[in-house]
N, C-alpha and C positions, 0 to 999 in steps of 0.2 A: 342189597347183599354185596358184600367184597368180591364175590366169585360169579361164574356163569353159573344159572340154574341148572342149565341144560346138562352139566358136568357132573352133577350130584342128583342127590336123593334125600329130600328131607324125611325123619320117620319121626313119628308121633305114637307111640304105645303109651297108653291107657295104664296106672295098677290101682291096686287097690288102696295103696296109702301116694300116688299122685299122676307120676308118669317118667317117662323117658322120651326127653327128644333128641336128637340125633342126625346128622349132617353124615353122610358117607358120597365118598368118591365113585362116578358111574363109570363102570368099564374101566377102560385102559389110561383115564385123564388125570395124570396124578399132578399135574399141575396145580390145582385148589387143594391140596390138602393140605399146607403151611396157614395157607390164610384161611382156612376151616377152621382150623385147630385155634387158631388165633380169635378167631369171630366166636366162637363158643366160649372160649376161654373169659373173654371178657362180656361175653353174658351171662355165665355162672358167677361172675364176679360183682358185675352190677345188680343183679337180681337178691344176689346177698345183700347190698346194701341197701335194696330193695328202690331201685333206678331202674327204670323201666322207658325208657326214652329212646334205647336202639328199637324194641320191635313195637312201640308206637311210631317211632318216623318212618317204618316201614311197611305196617299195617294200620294203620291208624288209630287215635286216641283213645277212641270206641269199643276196641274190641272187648268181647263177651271175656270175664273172668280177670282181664287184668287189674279192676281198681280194688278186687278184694284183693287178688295177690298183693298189689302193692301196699293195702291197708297191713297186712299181716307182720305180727310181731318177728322177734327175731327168733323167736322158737316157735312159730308158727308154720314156718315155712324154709327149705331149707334148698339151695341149687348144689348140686358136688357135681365138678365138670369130670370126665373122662377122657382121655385118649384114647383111641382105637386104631389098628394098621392101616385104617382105609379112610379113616375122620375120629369123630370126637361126637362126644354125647354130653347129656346134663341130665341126670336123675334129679328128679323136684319130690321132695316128700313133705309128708304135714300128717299130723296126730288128728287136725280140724277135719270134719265132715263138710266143711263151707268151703274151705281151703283146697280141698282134694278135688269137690265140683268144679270152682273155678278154675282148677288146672284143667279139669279136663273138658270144659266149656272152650277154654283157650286152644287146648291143641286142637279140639272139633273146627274152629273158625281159621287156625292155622292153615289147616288142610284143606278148605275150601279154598284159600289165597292160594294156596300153593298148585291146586289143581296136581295135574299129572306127575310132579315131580317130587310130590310126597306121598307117604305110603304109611299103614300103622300095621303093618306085618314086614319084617327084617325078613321071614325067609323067603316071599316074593323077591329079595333084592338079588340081581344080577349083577354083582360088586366082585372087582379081583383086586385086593390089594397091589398098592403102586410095586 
């Protein structure tokens, strides 16, 4: 990761056509929120082109869900990044029933790597905008 973990909040929400992940600033550190924004940015970007090789070199090759994502057409699967006052998100949506799994097989495995500093409820976060 660009940033210290310890400074943010990854969040993983589930929906029913894919998910939302999401990076926010902890507390008072607005220091990572340039290169939040920047790390998201070019993973909604690569996952369009359907490149997958930042969160395999950081999770590994392995993970649950990424090689359907990757199989998936270009109206298969879709990333739109976000900006937000305190970070940045990516909504992943898919019309596919395979598609929608595999996302949410991935943020499941996400959240185990991530342990304590990911969450998949936003109102648990104790975030103040920089």
């Amino acid at each position: 990761m660009p940033f210290a973990l310890d400074k943010t909040v990854h969040v993983f929400d589930k929906t029913e056509s894919g998910g939302v992940q999401g990076v926010r600033v902890r507390g008072d550190a607005p220091e990572p929120l340039a290169m939040i924004r920047s790390h998201m940015q070019d993973i909604a970007q690569a996952f369009t082109a359907r490149d997958f090789s930042q969160p395999m070199h950081i999770h590994g090759a392995d993970m649950p869900g990424l090689a359907e994502m990757k199989a998936a057409k270009a109206d298969e699967l879709s990333a739109t990044y976000k900006e937000l006052p305190d970070g940045a998100e990516i909504l992943y949506r898919s019309r596919s029933p395979e598609i929608v799994a595999a996302i949410h097989r991935w943020f499941d495995a996400q959240l185990h790597d991530h342990g304590d500093d990911a969450t998949t409820d936003n109102v648990k976060l104790t975030v103040k905008p920089p």
